[in-house]
MARLOGU-361830 format. One record per residue (C-alpha): residue number from 1; residue in three letters; x, y, z. Coordinates in Angstrom, 3 decimals. Layout:
N
R     k     r          x          y          z
R   NUM   Ala          X          Y          Z
...
This chain:
245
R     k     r          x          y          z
R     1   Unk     30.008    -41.207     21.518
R     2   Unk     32.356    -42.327     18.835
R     3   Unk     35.414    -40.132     19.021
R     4   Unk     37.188    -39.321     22.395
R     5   Unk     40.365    -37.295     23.215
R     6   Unk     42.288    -38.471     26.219
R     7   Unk     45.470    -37.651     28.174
R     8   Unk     48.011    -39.755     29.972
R     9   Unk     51.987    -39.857     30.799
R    10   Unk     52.672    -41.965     28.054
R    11   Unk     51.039    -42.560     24.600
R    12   Unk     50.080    -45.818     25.591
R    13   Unk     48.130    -44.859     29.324
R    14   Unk     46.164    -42.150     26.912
R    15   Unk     45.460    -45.153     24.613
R    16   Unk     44.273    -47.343     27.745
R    17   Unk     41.764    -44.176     29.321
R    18   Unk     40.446    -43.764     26.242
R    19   Unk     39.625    -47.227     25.800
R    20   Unk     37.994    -47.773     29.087
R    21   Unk     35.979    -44.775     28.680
R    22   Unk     35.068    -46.341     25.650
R    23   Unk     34.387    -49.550     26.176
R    24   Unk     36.079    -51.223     23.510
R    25   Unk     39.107    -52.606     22.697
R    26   Unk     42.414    -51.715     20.258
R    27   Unk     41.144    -52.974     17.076
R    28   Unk     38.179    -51.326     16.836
R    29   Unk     39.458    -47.573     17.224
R    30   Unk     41.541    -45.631     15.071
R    31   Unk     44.226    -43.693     16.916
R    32   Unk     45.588    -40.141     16.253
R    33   Unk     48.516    -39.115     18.450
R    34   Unk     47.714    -35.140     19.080
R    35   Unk     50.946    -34.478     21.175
R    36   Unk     53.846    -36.338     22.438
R    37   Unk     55.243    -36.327     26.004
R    38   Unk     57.462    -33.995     27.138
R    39   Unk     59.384    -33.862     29.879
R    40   Unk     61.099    -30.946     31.595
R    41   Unk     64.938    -30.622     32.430
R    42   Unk     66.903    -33.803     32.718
R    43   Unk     63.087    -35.845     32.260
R    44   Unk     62.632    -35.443     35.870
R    45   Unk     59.739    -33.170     35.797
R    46   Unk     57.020    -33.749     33.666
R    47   Unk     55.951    -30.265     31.440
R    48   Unk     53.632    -32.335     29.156
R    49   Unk     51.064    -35.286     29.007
R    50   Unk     50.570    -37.343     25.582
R    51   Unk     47.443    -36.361     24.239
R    52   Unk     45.535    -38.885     21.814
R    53   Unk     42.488    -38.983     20.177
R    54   Unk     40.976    -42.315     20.082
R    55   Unk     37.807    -42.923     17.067
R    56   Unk     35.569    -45.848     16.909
R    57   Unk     36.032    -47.470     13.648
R    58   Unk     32.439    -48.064     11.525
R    59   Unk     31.491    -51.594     11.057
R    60   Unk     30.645    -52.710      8.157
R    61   Unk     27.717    -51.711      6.005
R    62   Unk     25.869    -54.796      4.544
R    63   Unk     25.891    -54.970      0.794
R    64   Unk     22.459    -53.812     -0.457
R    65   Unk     20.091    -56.598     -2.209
R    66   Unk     20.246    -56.392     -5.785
R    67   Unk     17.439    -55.235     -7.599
R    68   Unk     14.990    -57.582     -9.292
R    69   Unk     15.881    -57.715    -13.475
R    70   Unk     13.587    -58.728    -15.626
R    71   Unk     14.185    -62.212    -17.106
R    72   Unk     16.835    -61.762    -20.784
R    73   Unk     19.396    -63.378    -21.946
R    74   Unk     21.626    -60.125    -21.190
R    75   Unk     23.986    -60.016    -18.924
R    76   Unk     24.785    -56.723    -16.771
R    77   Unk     27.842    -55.208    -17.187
R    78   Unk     30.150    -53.580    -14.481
R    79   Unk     30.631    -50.054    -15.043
R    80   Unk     34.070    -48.644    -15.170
R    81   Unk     34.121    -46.608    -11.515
R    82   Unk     32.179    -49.589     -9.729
R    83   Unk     34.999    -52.080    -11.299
R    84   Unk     37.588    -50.003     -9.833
R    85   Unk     36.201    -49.571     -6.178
R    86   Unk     35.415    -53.592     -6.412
R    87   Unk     39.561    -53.604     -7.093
R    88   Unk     40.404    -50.932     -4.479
R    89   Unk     38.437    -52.654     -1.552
R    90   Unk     40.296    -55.637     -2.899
R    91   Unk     43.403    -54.696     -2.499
R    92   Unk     42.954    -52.637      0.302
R    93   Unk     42.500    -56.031      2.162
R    94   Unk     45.181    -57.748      1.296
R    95   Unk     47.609    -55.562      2.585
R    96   Unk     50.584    -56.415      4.626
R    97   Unk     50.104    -55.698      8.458
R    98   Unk     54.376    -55.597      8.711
R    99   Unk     54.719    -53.617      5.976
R   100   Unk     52.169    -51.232      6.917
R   101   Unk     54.408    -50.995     10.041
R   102   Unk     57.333    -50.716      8.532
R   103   Unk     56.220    -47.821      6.081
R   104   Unk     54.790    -46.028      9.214
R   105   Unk     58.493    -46.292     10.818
R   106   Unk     59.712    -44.743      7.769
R   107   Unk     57.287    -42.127      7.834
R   108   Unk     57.869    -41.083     11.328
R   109   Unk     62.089    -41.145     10.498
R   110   Unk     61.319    -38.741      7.848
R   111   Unk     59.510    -36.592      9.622
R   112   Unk     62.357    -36.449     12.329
R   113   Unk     64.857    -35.839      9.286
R   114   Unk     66.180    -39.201      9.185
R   115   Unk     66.756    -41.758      6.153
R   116   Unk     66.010    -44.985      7.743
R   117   Unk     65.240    -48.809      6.758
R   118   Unk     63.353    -51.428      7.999
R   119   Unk     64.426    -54.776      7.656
R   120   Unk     61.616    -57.083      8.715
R   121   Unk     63.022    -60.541     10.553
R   122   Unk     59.879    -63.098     10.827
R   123   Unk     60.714    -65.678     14.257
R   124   Unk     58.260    -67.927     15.966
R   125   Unk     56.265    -65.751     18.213
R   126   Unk     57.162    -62.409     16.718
R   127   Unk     58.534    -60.350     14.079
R   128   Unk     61.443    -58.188     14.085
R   129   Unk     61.424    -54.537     12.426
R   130   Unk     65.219    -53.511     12.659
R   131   Unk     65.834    -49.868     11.931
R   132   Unk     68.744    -49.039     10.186
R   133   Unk     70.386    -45.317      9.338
R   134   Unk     72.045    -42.483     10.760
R   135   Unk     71.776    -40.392     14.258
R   136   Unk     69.175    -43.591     15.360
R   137   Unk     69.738    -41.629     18.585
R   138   Unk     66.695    -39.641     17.972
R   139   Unk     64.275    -43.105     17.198
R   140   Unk     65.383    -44.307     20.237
R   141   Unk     65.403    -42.171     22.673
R   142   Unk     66.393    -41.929     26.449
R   143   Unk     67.231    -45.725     27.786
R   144   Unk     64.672    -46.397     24.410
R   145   Unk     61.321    -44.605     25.612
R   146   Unk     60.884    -43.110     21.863
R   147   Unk     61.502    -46.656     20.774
R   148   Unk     58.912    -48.178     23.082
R   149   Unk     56.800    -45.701     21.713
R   150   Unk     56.722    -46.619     18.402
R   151   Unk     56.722    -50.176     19.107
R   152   Unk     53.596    -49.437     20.733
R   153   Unk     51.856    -47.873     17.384
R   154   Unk     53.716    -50.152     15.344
R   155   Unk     51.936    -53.278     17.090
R   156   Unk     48.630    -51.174     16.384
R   157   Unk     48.896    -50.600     13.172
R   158   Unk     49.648    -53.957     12.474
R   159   Unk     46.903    -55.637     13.744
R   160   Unk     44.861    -53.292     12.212
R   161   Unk     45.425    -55.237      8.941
R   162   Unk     45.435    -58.670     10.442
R   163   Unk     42.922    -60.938     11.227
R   164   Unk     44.739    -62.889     13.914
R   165   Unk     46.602    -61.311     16.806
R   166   Unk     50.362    -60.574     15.896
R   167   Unk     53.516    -59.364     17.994
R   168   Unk     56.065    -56.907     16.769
R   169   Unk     59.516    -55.597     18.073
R   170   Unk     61.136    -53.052     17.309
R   171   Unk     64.991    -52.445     17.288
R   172   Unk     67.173    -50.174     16.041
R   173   Unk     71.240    -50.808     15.784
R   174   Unk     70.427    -53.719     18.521
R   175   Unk     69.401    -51.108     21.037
R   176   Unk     67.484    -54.559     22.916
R   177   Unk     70.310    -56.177     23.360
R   178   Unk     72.510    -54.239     24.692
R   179   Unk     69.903    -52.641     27.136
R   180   Unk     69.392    -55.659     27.848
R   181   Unk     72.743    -56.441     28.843
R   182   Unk     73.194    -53.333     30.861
R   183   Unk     70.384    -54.463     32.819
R   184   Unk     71.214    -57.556     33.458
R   185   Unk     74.765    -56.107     34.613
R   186   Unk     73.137    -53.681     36.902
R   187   Unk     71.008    -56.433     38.362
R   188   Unk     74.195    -58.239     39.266
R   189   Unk     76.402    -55.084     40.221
R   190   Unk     73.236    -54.100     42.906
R   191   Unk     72.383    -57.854     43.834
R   192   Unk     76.029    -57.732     45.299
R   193   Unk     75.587    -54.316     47.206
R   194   Unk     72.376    -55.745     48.825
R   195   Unk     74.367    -58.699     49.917
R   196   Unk     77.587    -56.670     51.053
R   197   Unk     75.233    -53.946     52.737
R   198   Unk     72.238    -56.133     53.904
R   199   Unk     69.909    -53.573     52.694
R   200   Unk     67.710    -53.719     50.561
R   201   Unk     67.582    -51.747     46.912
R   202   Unk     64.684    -49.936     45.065
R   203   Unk     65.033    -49.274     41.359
R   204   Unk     64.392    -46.539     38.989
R   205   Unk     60.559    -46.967     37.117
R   206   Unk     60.996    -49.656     34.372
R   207   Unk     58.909    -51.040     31.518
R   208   Unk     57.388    -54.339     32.015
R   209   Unk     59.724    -55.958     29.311
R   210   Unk     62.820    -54.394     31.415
R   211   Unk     61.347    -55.355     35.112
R   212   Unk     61.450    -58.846     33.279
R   213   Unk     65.039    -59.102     33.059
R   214   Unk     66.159    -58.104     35.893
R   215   Unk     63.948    -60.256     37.330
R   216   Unk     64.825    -63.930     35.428
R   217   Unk     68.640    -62.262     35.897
R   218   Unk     68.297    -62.842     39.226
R   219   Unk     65.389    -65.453     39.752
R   220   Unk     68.151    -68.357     40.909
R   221   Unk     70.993    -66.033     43.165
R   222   Unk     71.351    -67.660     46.070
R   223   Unk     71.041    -64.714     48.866
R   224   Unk     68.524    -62.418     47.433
R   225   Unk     65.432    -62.121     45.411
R   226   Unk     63.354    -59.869     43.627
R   227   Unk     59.674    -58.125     43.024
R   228   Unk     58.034    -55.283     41.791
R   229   Unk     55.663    -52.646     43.816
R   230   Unk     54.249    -49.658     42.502
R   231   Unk     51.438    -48.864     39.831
R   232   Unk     52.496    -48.628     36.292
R   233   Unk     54.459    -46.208     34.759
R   234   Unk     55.832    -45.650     38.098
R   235   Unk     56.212    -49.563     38.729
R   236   Unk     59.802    -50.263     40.341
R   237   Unk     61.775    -53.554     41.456
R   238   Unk     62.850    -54.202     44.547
R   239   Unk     65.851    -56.086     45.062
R   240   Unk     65.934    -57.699     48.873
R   241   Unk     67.840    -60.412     50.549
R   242   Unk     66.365    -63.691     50.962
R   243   Unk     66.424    -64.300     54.354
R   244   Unk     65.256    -60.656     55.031
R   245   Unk     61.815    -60.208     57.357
């Protein structure tokens, strides 16, 4: 079996079934995104799974042994179609994992009917890809699912042209920071009803990189602390007081 189509509530659980039924790993499969989550009115009820198909990439094929010529002073010449596959493979390996990224960012925006740009930002343990453009809205998506989403492929498609692991984020009109100061406001604006109310507070599902926040937001308050229960996407963080049994 080297091809496998797979559902899940998100691009990336389809990704990880199809995987597991697979028993491989990222970079060896090429992935095709068949359909895109939908969810039904106000995203509260899900209408839709995503729906990917996952293909096991061919390793590969050892250059044949060239055939025995008969001792002259001639030297064979490269013929013009076998001197431009030689060139082709050649470049085809040198391409750039972030621009390959970037140009599939662009792609999608045109396909949405947006003019974008991607400005790429290199720092030590990842790289930026900043979109830039009009009605970003649409990229991003609600409280930046879309956006997770295509941070997701990005990171695939960018490994897929590097030999070492590598870690991109993607932004667009510095969506990250300011959801990431909302959250940290919202850990501080609930930490205070917990401490007012003594009871304890249970928040919406969150992404790991969100749970995160409000978590270090809150790691040193003084009267409550925090953790996470649920299984992932549905993964939510509790917010309790310290003393609390």
């Amino acid at each position: 079996m080297n091809k496998i189509v797979t559902s899940g509530k998100t691009i990336e659980d389809a990704v990880k079934q199809g995987l597991a039924k697979l028993g491989t790993t990222e970079d060896k499969v090429a992935v095709n995104v068949l359909e895109q989550p939908s969810k039904g009115f106000l995203g509260l009820i899900g209408v839709r799974e995503a729906k990917v198909e996952l293909t096991l990439l061919e390793p590969p094929t050892p250059a044949p042994e060239p055939a025995s010529v008969p001792s002259s002073n001639r030297t064979p010449s490269m013929s013009h179609s076998s001197a431009s596959l030689v060139e082709e493979k050649s470049t085809g390996s040198e391409k750039d994992p972030y621009a390959e990224a970037a140009s599939f960012i662009r792609e999608v925006g045109e396909n949405m009917g947006l003019d974008v740009k991607v400005e790429i930002s290199h720092s030590k343990d990842h790289t930026v890809l900043n979109i830039s453009g009009q009605d970003l809205g649409l990229m991003i998506g609600r409280r930046g699912q879309t956006l997770d989403a295509l941070q997701y492929l990005a990171n695939i498609i960018a490994n897929r042209y590097s030999d070492s692991f590598i870690r991109i984020v993607l932004d667009a009109e510095n969506f990250r920071e300011r959801r990431k100061k909302t959250l940290e406001d919202l850990a501080v604006r609930l930490a205070g009803r917990v401490v007012r109310t003594r009871k304890e507070v249970t928040l919406e599902p969150m992404s790991p990189q969100e749970r995160k926040v409000i978590h270090s937001k809150l790691q040193d308050h003084p009267e409550v602390k925090t953790y996470s229960k649920g299984e992932e996407p549905n993964r939510r963080v509790v917010i309790t007081l310290k003393n609390s049994k």
